[in-house]
N, C-alpha and C positions, 0 to 999 in steps of 0.2 A: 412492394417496397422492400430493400436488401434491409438486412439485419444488424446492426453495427456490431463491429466486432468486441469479442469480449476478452479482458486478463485477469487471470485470478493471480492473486495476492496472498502471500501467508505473514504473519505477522509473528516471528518466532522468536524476536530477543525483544527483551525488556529494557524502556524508553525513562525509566528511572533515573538514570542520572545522566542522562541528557543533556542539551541545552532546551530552555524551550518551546524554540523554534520548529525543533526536531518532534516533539509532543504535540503540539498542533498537526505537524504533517500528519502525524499515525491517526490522530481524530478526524483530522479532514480526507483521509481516506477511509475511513466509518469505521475503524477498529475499535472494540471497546475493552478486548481481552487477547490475552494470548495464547500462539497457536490457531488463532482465528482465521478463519479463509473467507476471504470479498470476494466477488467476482466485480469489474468497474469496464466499463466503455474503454476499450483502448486508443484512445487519443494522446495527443502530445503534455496535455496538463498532466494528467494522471502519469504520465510514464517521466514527466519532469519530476513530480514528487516521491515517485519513488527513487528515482535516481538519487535525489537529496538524499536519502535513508536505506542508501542500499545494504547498510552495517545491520538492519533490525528489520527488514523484511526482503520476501525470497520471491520471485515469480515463479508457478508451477506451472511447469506442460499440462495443456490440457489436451 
């Protein structure tokens, strides 16, 4: 079975004064702190949400 592919995520600005809408995103893609690095499935949901918040997180080359 292939492997799904993976994107890691950094989570590098602070969601403080937000809407929050934008606060949700950053939770529901698993962040709990800052500076933090995910790695998540790269599918189309995950890469809509970040799109949403692309001001408070960065995708790194892996």
């Amino acid at each position: 079975m292939a492997e799904a592919k993976k994107i890691r995520i950094q989570y590098f600005r602070s969601a403080i004064a937000t809407p929050v809408k934008h606060k949700l995103i950053i939770k529901g893609l698993g962040f709990t702190r800052l500076n933090q690095v995910v790695e998540r499935v790269d599918n189309e949901s995950v890469r809509g949400m970040v799109k949403a918040v692309p001001h408070l997180v960065r995708i790194l080359e892996s």
